[in-house]
C-alpha positions as CSV (number, residue, x, y, z in Angstrom):
1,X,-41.2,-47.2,73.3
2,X,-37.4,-47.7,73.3
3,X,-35.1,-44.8,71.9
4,X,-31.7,-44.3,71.2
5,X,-30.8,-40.9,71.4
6,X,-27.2,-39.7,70.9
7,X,-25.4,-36.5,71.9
8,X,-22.2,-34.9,72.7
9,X,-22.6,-36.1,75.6
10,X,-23.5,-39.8,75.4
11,X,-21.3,-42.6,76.8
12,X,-19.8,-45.9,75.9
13,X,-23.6,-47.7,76.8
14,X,-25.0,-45.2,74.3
15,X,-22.9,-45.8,71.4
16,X,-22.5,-49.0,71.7
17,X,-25.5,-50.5,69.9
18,X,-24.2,-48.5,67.1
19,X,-20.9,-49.6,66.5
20,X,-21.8,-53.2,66.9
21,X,-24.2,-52.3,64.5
22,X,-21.9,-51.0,61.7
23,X,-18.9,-53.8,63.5
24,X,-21.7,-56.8,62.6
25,X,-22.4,-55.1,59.3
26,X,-18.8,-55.0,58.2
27,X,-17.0,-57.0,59.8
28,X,-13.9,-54.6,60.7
29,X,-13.1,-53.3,64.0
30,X,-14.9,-49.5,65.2
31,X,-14.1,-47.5,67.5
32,X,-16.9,-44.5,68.8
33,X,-17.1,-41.7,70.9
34,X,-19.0,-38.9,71.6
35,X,-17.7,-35.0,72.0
36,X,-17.4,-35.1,75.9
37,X,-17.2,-38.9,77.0
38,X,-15.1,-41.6,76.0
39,X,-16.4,-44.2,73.6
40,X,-16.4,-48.3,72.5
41,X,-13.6,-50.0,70.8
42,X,-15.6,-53.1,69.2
43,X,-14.1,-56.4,68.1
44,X,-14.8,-59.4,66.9
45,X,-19.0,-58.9,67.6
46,X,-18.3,-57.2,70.8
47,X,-17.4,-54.5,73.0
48,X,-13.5,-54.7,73.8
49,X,-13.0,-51.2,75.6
50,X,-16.1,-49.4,77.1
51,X,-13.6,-46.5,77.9
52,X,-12.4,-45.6,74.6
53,X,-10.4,-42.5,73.1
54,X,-8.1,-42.4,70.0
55,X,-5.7,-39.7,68.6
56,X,-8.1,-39.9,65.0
57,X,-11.6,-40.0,66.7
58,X,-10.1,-36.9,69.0
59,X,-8.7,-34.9,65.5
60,X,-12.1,-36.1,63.9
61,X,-14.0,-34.1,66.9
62,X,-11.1,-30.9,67.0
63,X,-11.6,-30.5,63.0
64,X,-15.3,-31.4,62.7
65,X,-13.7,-33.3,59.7
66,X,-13.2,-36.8,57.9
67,X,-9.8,-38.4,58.8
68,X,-8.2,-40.7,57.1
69,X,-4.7,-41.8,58.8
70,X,-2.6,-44.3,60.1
71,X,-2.1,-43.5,63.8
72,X,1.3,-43.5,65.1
73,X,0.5,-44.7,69.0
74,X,-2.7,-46.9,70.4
75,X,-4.0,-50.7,70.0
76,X,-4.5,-49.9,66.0
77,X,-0.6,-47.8,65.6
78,X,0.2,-48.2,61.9
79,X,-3.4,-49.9,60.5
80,X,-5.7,-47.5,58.5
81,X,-8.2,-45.8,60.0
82,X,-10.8,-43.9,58.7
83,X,-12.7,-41.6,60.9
84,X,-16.5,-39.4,60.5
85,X,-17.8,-36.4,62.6
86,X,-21.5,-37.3,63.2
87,X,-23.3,-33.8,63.3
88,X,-26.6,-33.1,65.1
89,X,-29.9,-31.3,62.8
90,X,-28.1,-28.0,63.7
91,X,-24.8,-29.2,61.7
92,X,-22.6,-29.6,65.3
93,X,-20.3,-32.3,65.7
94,X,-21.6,-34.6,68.4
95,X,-19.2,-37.8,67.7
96,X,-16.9,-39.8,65.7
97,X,-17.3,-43.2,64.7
98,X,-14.2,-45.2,63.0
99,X,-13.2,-47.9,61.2
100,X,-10.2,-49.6,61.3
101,X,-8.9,-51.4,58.2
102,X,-6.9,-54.2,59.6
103,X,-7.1,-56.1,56.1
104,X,-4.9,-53.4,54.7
105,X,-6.4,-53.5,51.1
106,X,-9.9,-52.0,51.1
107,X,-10.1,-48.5,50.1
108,X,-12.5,-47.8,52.8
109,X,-13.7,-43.9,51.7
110,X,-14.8,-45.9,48.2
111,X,-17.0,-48.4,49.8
């Protein structure tokens, strides 16, 4: 049997699966990472960056907190962004997984 198991300290071969997951679901760039190791940046139905950090997925982790923003530096400076902490059974951030609104118009935190 095949698992997928994440933690703080999975990598980009971990996460991956996921954020093509929600990428194919929604069609809209996302960007993952765990607490300790860089993520993915996924595009257009696949992985772009396999060594991926952002300043919202890092502020995400710091303040164990939802982030909605438009960053001011990085491949998505100036698109909407909105970033989630993923928390383990014991309520611990773990990661953050984002989604970048390059359409402009979607109100992503109402979808």
């Amino acid at each position: 049997m095949n698992n997928l198991i994440i933690s703080e300290n999975s990598g980009s071969e971990d996460l991956a699966p996921i954020a093509l997951a929600i990428h194919n679901l929604i069609g809209l760039p996302v960007t993952m990472r765990s607490k300790n190791r860089r993520g993915v940046r996924v595009e257009k139905k696949k992985v772009v960056d396999s060594n991926y950090t952002g300043p919202l997925l890092e502020q995400s982790l710091r303040e164990e907190k939802i982030i909605s923003a438009i960053p001011k530096s990085g491949p998505y400076r100036g698109k909407p962004i909105v970033v989630s902490p993923i928390k383990n059974k014991e309520g611990e951030t773990i990661a953050a997984i984002g989604i970048v609104n390059i359409i402009g118009f979607i109100d992503l935190q109402t979808l």
